[in-house]
C-alpha positions as CSV (number, residue, x, y, z in Angstrom):
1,X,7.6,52.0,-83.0
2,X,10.3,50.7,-81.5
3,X,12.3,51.8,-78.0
4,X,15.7,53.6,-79.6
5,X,18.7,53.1,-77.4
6,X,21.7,55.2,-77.7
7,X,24.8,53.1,-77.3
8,X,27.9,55.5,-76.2
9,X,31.8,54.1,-76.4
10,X,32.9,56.8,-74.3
11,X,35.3,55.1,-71.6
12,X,35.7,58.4,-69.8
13,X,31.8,58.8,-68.9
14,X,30.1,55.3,-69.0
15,X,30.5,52.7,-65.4
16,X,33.1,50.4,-65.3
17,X,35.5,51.9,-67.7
18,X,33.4,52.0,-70.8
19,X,31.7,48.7,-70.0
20,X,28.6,49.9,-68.4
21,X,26.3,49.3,-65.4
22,X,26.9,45.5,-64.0
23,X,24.0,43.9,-62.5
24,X,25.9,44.0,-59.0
25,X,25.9,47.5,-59.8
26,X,22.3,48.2,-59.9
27,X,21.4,45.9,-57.4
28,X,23.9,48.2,-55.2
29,X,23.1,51.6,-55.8
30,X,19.1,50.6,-55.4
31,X,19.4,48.3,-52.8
32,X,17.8,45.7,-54.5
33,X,17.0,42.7,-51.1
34,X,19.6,39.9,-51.9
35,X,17.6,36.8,-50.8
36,X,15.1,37.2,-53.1
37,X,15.3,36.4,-56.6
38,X,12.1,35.9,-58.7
39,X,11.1,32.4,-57.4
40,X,7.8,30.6,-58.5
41,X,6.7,33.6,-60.0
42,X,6.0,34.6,-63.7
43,X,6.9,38.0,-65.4
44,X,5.8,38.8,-69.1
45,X,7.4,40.7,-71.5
46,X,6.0,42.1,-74.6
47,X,8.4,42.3,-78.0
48,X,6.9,43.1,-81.4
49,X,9.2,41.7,-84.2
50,X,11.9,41.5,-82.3
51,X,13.7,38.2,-81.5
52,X,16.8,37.2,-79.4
53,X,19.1,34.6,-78.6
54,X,19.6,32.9,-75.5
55,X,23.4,32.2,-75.8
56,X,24.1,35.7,-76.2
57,X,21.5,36.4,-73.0
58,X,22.8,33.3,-71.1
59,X,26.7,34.9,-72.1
60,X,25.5,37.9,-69.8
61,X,24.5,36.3,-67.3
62,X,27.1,33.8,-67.0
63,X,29.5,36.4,-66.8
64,X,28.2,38.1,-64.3
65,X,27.5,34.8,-62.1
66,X,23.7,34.5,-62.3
67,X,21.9,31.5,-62.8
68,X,19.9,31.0,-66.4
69,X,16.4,31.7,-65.9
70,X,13.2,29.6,-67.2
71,X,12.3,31.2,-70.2
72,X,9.3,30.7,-72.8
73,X,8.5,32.1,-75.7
74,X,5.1,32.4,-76.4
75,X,3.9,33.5,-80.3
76,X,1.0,35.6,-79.6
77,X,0.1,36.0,-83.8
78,X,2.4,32.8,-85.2
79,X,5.6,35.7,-85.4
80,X,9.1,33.6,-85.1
81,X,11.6,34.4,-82.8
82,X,14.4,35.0,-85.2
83,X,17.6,34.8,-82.6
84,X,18.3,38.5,-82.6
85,X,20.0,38.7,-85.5
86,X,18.7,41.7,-86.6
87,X,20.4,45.1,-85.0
88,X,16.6,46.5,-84.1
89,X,16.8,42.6,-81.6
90,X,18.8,44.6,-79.6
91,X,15.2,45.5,-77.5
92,X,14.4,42.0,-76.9
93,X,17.6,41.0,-75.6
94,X,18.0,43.8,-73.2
95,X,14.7,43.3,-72.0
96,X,15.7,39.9,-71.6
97,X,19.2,40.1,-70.0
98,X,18.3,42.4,-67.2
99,X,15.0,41.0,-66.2
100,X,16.4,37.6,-65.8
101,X,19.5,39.2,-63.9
102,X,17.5,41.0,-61.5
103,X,14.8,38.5,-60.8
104,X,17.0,34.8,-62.2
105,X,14.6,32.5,-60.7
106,X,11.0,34.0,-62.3
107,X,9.7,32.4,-65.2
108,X,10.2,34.9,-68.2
109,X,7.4,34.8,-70.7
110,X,8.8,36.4,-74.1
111,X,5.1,37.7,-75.6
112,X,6.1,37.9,-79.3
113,X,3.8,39.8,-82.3
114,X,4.3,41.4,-85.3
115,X,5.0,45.1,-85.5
116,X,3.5,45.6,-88.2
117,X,4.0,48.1,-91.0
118,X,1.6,51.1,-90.1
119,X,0.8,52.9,-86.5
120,X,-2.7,51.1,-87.5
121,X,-1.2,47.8,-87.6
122,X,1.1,48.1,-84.5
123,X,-2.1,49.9,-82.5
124,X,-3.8,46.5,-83.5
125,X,-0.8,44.4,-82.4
126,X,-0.4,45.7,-79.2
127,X,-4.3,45.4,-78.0
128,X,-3.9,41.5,-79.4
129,X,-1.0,41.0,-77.2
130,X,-2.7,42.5,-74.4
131,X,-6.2,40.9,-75.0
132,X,-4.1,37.3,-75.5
133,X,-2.6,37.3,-71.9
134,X,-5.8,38.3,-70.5
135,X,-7.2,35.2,-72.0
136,X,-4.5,32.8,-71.4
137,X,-5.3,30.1,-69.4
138,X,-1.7,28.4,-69.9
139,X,0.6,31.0,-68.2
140,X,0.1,33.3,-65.3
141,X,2.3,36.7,-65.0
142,X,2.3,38.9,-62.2
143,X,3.8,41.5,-63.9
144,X,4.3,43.0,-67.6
145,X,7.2,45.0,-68.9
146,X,6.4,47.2,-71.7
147,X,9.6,49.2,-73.9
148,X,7.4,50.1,-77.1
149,X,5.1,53.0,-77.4
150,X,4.6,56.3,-79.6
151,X,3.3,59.9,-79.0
152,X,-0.2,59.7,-78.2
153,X,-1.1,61.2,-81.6
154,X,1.1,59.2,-83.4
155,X,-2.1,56.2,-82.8
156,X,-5.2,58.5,-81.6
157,X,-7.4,58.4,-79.0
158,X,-9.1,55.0,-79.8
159,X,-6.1,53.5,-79.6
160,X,-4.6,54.8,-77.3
161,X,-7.9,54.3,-74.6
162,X,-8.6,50.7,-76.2
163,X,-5.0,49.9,-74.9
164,X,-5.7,51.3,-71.7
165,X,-9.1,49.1,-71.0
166,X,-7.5,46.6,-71.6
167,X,-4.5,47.4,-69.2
168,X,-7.0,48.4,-66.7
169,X,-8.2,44.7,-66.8
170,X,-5.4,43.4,-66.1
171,X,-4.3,45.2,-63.2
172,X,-7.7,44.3,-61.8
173,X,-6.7,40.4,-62.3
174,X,-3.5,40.9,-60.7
175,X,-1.0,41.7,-63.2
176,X,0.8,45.3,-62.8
177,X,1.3,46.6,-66.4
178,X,5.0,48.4,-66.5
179,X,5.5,50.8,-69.4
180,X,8.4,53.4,-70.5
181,X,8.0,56.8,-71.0
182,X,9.9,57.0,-74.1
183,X,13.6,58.6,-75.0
184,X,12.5,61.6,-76.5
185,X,11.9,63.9,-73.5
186,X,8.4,66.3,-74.0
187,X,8.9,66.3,-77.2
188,X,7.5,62.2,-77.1
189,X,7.5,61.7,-80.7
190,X,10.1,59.2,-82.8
191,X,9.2,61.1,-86.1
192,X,11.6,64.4,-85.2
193,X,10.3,66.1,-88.3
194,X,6.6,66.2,-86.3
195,X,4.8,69.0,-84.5
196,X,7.5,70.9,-82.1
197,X,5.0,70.7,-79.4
198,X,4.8,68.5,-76.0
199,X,3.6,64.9,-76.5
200,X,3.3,62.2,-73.9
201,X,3.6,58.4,-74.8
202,X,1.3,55.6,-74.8
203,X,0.9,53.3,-73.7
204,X,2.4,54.6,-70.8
205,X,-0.3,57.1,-70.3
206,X,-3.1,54.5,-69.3
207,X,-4.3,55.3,-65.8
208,X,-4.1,52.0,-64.7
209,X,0.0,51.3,-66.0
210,X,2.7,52.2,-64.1
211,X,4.9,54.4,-66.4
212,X,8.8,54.5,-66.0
213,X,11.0,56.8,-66.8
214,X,14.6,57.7,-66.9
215,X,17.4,58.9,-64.6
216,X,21.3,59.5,-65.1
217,X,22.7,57.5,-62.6
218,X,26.1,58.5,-60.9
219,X,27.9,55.6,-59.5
220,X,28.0,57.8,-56.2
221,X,24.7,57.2,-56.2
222,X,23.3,60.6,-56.7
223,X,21.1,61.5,-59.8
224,X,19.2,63.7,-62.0
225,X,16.8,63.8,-64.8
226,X,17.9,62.1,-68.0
227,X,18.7,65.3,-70.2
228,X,21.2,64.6,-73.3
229,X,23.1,67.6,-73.1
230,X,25.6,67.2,-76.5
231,X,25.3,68.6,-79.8
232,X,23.2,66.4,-80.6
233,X,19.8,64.6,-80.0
234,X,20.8,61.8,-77.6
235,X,17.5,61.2,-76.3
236,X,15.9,62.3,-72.6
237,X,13.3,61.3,-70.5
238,X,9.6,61.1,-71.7
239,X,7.2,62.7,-69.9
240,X,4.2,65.3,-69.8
241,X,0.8,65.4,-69.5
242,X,-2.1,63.5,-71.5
243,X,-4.4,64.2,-73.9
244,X,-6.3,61.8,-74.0
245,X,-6.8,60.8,-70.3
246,X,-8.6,62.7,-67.4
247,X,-6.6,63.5,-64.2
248,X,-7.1,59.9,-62.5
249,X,-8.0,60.4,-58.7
250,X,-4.4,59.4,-57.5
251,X,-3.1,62.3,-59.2
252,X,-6.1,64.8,-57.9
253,X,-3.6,66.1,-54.8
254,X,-1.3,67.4,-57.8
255,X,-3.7,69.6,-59.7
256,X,-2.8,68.3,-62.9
257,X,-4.6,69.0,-66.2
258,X,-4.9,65.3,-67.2
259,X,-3.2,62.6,-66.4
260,X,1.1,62.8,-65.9
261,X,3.5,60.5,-66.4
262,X,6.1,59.3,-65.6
263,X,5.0,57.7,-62.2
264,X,8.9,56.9,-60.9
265,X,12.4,56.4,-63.2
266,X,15.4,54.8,-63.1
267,X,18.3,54.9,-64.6
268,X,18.0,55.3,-68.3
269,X,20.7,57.9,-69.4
270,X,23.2,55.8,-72.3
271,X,26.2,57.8,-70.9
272,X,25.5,56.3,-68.1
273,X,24.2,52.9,-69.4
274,X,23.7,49.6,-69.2
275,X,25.8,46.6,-70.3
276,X,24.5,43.5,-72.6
277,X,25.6,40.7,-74.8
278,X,24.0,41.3,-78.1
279,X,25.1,39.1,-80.8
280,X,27.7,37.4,-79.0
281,X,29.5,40.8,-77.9
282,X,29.6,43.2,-75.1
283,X,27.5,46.1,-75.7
284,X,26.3,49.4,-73.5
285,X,22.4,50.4,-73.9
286,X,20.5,53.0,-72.2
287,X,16.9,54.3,-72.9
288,X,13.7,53.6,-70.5
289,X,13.6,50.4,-72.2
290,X,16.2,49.4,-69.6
291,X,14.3,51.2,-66.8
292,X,11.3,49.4,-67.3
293,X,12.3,45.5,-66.8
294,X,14.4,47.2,-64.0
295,X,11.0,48.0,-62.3
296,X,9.4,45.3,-63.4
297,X,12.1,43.1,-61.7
298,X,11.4,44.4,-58.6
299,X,7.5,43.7,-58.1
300,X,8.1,40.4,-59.3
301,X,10.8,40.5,-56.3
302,X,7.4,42.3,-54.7
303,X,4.9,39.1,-55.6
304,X,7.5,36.8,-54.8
305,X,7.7,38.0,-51.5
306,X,3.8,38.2,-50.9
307,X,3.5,34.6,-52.2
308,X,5.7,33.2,-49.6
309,X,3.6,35.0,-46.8
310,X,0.1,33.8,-48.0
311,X,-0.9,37.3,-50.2
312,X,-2.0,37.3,-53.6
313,X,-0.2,39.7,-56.3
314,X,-0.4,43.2,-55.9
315,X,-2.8,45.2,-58.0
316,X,-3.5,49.2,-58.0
317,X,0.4,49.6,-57.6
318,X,-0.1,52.9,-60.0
319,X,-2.8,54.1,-56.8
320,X,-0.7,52.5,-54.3
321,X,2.6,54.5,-55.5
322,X,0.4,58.0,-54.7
323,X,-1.1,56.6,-51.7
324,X,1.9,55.0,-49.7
325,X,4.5,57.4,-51.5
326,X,5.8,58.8,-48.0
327,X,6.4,55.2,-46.8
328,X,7.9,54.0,-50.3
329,X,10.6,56.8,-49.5
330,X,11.5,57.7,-52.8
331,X,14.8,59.4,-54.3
332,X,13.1,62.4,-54.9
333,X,15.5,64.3,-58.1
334,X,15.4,67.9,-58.0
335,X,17.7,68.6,-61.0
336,X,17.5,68.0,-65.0
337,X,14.8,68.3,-67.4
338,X,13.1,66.6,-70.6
339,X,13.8,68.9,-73.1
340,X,14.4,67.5,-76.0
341,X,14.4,67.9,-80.2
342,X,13.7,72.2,-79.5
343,X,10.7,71.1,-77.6
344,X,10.9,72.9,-73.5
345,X,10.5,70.3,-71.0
346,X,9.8,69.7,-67.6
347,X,12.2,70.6,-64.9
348,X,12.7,68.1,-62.1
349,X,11.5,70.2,-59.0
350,X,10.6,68.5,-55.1
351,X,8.1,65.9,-54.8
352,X,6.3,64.9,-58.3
353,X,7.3,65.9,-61.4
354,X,6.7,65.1,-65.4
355,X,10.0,64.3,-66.0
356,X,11.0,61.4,-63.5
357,X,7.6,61.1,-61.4
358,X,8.2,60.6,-57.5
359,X,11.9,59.8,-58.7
360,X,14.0,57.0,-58.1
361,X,13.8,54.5,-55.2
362,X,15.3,51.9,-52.4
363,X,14.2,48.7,-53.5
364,X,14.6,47.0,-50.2
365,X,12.3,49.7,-49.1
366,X,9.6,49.5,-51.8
367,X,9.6,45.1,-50.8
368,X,9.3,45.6,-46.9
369,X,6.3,47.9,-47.9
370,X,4.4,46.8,-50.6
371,X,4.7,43.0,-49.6
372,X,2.7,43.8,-46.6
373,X,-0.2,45.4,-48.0
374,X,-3.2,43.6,-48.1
């Protein structure tokens, strides 16, 4: 179940000559607003059996001139943090890394369970997780970043709507729910030996989440659709339509079948990725793992704002983003695709789309607007 991430040593075609994406980087080419930083608020992240280690984290950020950030770690189901010393840690610590350099003075909450074994068990790990922070008294996030997920199928459709009742109740108490779309385009499943038909991922699917997907970023700025176009299966954006959901009533204007994901994207594309410390060394990672606590990032920047003018944490952002998408002015993509593992994807056309949503966006933009709604 976990958020694969394609690592590429290609100098020639990853940012900063082979090194990655720099925090400065992202904050740049999205316009992320540089006086605010995450202040008195608290963001959650999920991991399931996947540890990581604060010197390698506080490495990255240390070497990129940010300030550590607060961080707790909070056993959901008595499951250790084990230091990332296992190569599948790599999740947690990118998660981690870029969170707390995008938003350094939040409180990070590291939300840690137990995989699992079986689809069964993870299905029943993730609704644990989900059910604990709804019931915790102790800590109080805003905002939830999500990189784990399967096709649909792969859990069923009790699951898969248990998950999104839950995520529904959350949003309603104030905490916007952030999931990825998954790296395997339309094809959505991590099994490549399963059905050659389209697939969406949950729980990115649930009407009341916010699901991000993936971009290839150019560091002119301009971008496309996260398509892996080498001999090989390098991964591309998830995205499709459900089948388990109905077409919520934000989408209605679209004349969709059932509910589409994604809802926006970032950049997500390994070639051109990311850069982490894992295990004491530099390290490029792309996926919409690393989209994810990008976006989640900015709403805490979002809720921070709104805090310091008197307004409670946004909620509905999912509705909002079809509502108010003219005045969010997104980065609408218009070239790429999904397809992925034989499976035909989506083509990235004007306006929405099931490969990157709305698109990308200007996150100074998405602050000035969101922090004034009611």
């Amino acid at each position: 179940m976990l958020r694969k991430h394609f690592i590429l040593a290609n100098g020639e075609v990853v940012p900063n000559q082979g090194q990655g994406y720099f925090p400065q980087d992202i904050q740049r080419l999205y316009h992320f607003p540089s006086h605010l930083t995450g202040r008195g608020q608290q963001v959650g992240i999920l991991e399931f059996s996947n540890g990581y280690s604060l010197t390698s984290a506080e490495l990255f950020w240390q070497s990129h001139q940010i300030s550590t950030p607060q961080v707790t770690f909070v056993s959901v189901d008595g499951t250790r943090n084990d230091r990332g010393v296992q190569p599948q840690d790599e999740e947690a610590s990118l998660d981690l890394q870029w969170l707390g350099a995008l938003a350094p003075q939040a409180h990070i909450l590291i939300y840690e369970a137990s995989a699992g074994n079986t689809y069964a068990e993870f299905a029943q790990s993730m609704a644990q997780v989900l059910q604990y922070i709804l019931e915790d008294t102790t800590y109080h996030p805003s905002v939830l970043s999500i990189s784990y997920g399967d096709a649909e199928a792969t859990f069923g459709a009790m699951a898969v709507q248990k998950w999104a009742d839950l995520i529904a109740q959350l949003d309603a108490k104030g905490v916007t729910v952030c999931v990825a779309t998954g790296d395997q385009g339309a094809y959505g499943m991590h099994r490549l030996n399963g059905d050659p038909i389209r697939h969406t991922d949950a729980p990115a699917t649930s009407p009341a989440a916010v699901a991000v997907g993936g971009t290839s970023l150019q560091p002119d700025g301009s971008e496309m659709a996260w398509t892996y176009l080498g001999p090989q299966n390098g991964g591309a954006t998830g995205g499709g339509v459900s089948n388990v959901f109905c077409t919520p009533e934000y989408q209605t204007a679209l004349k969709l079948s059932t509910r589409g994901i994604p809802d926006v994207a970032l950049n997500a594309d390994p070639a051109t990725g990311y850069q982490i410390v894992f295990q004491g060394q530099p390290a490029v990672v792309g996926g919409t793992s690393v989209s994810t606590p990008v976006f989640a990032a900015l709403l805490t920047l979002v809720n921070q704002l709104r805090a310091e003018t008197g307004r409670s944490p946004l909620s509905g952002v999912t509705q909002i983003i079809y509502q108010q998408e003219l005045s969010l002015g997104f980065r609408d993509i218009v070239r790429g695709n999904n397809t992925f593992n034989g499976v035909v994807g989506y083509d990235a056309v004007p306006g929405w789309d099931a490969c990157t949503g709305w698109g990308s966006l200007d996150a100074t933009q998405w602050v000035e607007t969101l922090s004034k709604l009611p």
